[in-house]
SEBAFI-610912 format. One line per 3 residues: number of its first residue (from 1); for each residue z, x, y of C-alpha. Coordinates in nm, 2 decimals, decimal comma. Each point is the difference from the previous one (the first is absolute). Example, Ala and Ser with C-alpha at 12.3 -4.5 7.8 and 13.67 -1.06 7.14 Angstrom:
! SEBAFI-610912
1	0,78/1,23/-0,45 ~ -0,07/0,14/0,34
***
This chain:
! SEBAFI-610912
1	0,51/-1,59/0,48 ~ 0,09/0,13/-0,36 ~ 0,12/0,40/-0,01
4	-0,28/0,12/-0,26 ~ 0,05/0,17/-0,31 ~ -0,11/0,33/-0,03
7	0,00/0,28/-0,27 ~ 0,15/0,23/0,27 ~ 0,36/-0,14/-0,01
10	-0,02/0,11/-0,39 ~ -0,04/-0,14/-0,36 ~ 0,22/-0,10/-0,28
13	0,11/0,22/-0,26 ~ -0,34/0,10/-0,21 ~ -0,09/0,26/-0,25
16	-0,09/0,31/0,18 ~ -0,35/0,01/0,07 ~ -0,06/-0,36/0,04
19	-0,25/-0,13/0,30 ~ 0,09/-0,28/0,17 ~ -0,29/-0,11/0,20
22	-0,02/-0,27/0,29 ~ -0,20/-0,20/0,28 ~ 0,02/-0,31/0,15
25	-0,20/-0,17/-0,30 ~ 0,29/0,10/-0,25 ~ 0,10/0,29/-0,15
28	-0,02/0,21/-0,36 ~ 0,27/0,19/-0,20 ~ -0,13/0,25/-0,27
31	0,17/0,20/-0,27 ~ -0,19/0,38/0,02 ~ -0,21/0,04/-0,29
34	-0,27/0,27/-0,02 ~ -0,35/-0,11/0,07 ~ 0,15/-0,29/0,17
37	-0,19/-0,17/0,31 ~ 0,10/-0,25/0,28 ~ -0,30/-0,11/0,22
40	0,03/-0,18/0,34 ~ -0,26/-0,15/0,25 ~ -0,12/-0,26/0,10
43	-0,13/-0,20/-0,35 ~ 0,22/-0,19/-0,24 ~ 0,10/0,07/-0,37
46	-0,12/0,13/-0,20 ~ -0,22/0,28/0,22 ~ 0,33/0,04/0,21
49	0,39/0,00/-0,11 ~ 0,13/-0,02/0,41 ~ -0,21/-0,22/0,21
52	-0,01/0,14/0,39 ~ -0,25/-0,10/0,29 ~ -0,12/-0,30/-0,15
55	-0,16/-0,13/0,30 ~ -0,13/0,37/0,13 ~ -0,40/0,00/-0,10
58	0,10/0,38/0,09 ~ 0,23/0,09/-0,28 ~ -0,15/0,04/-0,33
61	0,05/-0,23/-0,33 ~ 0,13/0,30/-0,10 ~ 0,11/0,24/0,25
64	0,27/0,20/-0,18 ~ 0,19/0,13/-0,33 ~ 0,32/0,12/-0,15
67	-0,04/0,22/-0,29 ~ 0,30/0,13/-0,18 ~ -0,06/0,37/-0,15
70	0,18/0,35/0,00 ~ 0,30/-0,23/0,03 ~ -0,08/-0,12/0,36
73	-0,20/-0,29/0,13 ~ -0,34/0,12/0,19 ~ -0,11/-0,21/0,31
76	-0,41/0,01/0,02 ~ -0,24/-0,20/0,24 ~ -0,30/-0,23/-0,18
79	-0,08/-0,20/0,29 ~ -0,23/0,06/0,29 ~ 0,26/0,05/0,33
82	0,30/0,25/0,00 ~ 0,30/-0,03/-0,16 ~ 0,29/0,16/0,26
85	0,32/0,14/-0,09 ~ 0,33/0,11/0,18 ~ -0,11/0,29/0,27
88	-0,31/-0,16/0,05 ~ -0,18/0,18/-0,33 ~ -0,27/-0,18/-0,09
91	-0,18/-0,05/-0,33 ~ -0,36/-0,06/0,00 ~ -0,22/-0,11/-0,36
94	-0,04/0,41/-0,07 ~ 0,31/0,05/0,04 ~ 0,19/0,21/-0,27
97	0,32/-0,26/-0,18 ~ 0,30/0,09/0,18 ~ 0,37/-0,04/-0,19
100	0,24/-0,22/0,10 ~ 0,33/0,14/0,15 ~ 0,35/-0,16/-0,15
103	0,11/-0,30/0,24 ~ -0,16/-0,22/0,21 ~ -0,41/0,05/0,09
106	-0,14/-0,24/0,28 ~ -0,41/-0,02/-0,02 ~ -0,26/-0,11/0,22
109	-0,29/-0,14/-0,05 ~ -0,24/0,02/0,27 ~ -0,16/-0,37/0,11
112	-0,24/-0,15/0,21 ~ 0,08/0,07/0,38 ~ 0,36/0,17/0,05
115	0,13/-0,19/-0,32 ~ 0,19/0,21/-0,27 ~ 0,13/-0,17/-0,28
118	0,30/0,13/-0,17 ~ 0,08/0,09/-0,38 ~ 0,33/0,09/-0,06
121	0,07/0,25/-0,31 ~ 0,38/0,15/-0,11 ~ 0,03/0,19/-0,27
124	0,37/0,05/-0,16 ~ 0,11/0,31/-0,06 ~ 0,26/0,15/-0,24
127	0,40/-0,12/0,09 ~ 0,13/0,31/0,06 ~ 0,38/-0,18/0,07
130	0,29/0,12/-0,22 ~ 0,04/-0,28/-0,32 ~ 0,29/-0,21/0,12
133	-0,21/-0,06/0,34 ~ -0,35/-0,05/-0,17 ~ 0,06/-0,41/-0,04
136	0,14/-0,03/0,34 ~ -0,19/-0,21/0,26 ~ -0,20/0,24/0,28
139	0,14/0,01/0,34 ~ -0,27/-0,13/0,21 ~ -0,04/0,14/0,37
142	0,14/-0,19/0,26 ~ -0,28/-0,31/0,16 ~ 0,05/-0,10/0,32
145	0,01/-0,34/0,11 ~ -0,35/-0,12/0,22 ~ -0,11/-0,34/0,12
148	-0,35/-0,15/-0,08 ~ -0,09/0,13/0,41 ~ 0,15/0,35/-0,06
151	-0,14/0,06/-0,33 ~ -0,38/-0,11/0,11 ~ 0,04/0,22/0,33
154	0,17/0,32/-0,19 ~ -0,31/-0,02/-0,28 ~ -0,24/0,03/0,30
157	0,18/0,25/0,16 ~ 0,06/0,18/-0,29 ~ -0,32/-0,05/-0,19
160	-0,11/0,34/-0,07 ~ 0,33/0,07/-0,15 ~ -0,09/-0,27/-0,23
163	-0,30/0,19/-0,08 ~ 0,14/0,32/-0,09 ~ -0,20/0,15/0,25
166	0,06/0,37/0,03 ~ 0,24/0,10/0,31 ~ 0,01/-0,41/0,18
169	0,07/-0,13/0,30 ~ 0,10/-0,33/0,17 ~ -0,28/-0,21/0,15
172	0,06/-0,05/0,37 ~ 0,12/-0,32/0,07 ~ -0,30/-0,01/0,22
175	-0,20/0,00/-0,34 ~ 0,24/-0,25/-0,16 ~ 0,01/-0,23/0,28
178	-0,42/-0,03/-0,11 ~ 0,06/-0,02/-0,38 ~ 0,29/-0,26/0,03
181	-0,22/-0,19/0,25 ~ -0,27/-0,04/-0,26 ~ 0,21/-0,09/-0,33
184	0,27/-0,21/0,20 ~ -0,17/-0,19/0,30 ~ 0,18/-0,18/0,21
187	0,27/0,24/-0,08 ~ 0,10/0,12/0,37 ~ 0,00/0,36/-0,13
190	0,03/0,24/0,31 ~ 0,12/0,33/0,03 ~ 0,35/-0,03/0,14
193	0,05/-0,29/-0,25 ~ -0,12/0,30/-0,30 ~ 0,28/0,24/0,20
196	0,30/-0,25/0,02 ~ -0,06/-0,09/-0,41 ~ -0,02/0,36/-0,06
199	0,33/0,04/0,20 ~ 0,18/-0,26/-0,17 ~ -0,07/0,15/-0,34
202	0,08/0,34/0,08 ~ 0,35/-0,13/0,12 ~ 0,05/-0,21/-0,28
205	-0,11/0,28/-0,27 ~ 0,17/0,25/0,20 ~ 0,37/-0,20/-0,01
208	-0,09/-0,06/-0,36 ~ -0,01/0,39/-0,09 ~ -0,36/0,07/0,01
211	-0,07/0,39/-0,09 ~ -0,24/0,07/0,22 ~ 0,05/0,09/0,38
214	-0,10/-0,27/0,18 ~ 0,19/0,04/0,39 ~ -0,27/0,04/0,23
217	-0,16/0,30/0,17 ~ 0,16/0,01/0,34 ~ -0,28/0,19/0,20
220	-0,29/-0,26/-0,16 ~ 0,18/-0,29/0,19 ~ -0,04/-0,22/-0,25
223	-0,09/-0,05/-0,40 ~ -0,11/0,36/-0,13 ~ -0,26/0,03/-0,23
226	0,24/0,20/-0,21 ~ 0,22/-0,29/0,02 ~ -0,24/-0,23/-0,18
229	-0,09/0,22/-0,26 ~ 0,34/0,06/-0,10 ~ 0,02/-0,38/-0,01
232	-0,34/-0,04/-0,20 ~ 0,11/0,30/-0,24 ~ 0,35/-0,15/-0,10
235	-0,14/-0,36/-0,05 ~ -0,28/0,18/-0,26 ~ 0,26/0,26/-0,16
238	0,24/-0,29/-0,06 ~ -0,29/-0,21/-0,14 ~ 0,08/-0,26/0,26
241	-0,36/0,03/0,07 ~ -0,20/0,02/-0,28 ~ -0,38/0,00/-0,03
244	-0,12/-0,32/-0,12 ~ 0,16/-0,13/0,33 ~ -0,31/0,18/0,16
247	-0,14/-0,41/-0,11 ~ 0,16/-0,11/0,27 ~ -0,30/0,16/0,19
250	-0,26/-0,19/-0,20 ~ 0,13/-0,33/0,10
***
């Protein structure tokens, strides 16, 4: 299982202003220039620069643009179904543009059934470093090391994280043990299997340095929930977890 690229680890040195844009279809780098538009859906060039959803009769041909004005890029929805954005803010059709923040901008576009397909947008911002640092190479955040089995069961766990839901939660691994059942069969998933995996990465990333808490809660008698979203926050903040890993769900 390949560790996915993702806009959310960061870009490489641009011109300020620049949109990098990204799905699973391939991806999009623009210089800002005023009047400028990127389109995305579901059609092909020319009636869309960034293909997403092609197999979703529910997104439109053209569901979304990018147009660059008042120095910032502004996000509208042309398709029929919502467009979702981090804190579960939604953009319907009539929807007024919204600008794009500096940095890193996951988008959802709502699908048929409980599918959401993502579009990943970054835009760079001005480097603000002293000169003799402004050629250095970024520091990225630390990743943390994750088997094919931990990775699949942490992105279930985990997935609303993944969807920049506002204020998430774990699944219970009662839930999980029902979503891993149907994409892995056969896979012998059961509770106390999802607790001892879960144990043995909280002691590895824990010897390791992690930076979140992660001891357990005493009185709970076993894995608090606290515990796992500590776990599910510093995999995401480290960009050990990134979105497009949320295909692991569509397989």
């Amino acid at each position: 299982m390949n560790v996915p690229d993702s806009l959310a680890r960061g870009v490489a040195p641009a011109p300020p202003g620049t949109l990098h844009a990204r799905t699973v279809n391939g991806g999009v780098e623009v210089v800002p220039r005023p009047g400028l538009t990127v389109r995305f859906g579901r059609g092909d060039r020319p009636d869309v620069d960034l293909c997403v959803g092609e197999d979703d009769l529910w997104v439109s041909r053209r569901h979304g643009e990018l147009t660059y004005r008042k120095h910032r890029w502004w996000l509208r929805n042309t398709g029929q179904q919502l467009l979702r954005l981090p804190r579960g803010r939604l953009m319907h059709a009539t929807t007024e543009a919204v600008p794009l923040a500096t940095g890193y901008t996951p988008v959802f576009v709502r699908g048929s059934g409980y599918r959401e397909h993502l579009v990943e947008l970054y835009v760079s911002g001005h480097d603000e470093e002293r000169a003799p640092r402004r050629c250095t190479d970024t520091l990225p955040p630390k990743r943390w090391p994750l088997d094919d089995d931990e990775r699949l069961l942490l992105v279930v766990l985990g997935q609303r994280y993944l969807l920049y839901e506002e204020g998430p939660r774990p699944l219970s691994y009662r839930q999980a043990v029902e979503q891993l059942a149907y994409l892995r069969p056969g896979g012998d998933w059961r509770e106390r299997r999802i607790e001892n995996r879960i144990e043995a990465v909280r002691h590895r990333l824990q010897a390791g340095g992690f930076p979140y808490p992660l001891t357990h809660d005493k009185a709970a008698g076993g894995p608090s929930d606290n515990l796992l979203h500590n776990l599910l926050r510093g995999l995401v903040d480290s960009t050990t977890l990134v979105p497009p890993d949320l295909d692991l769900l569509e397989d």
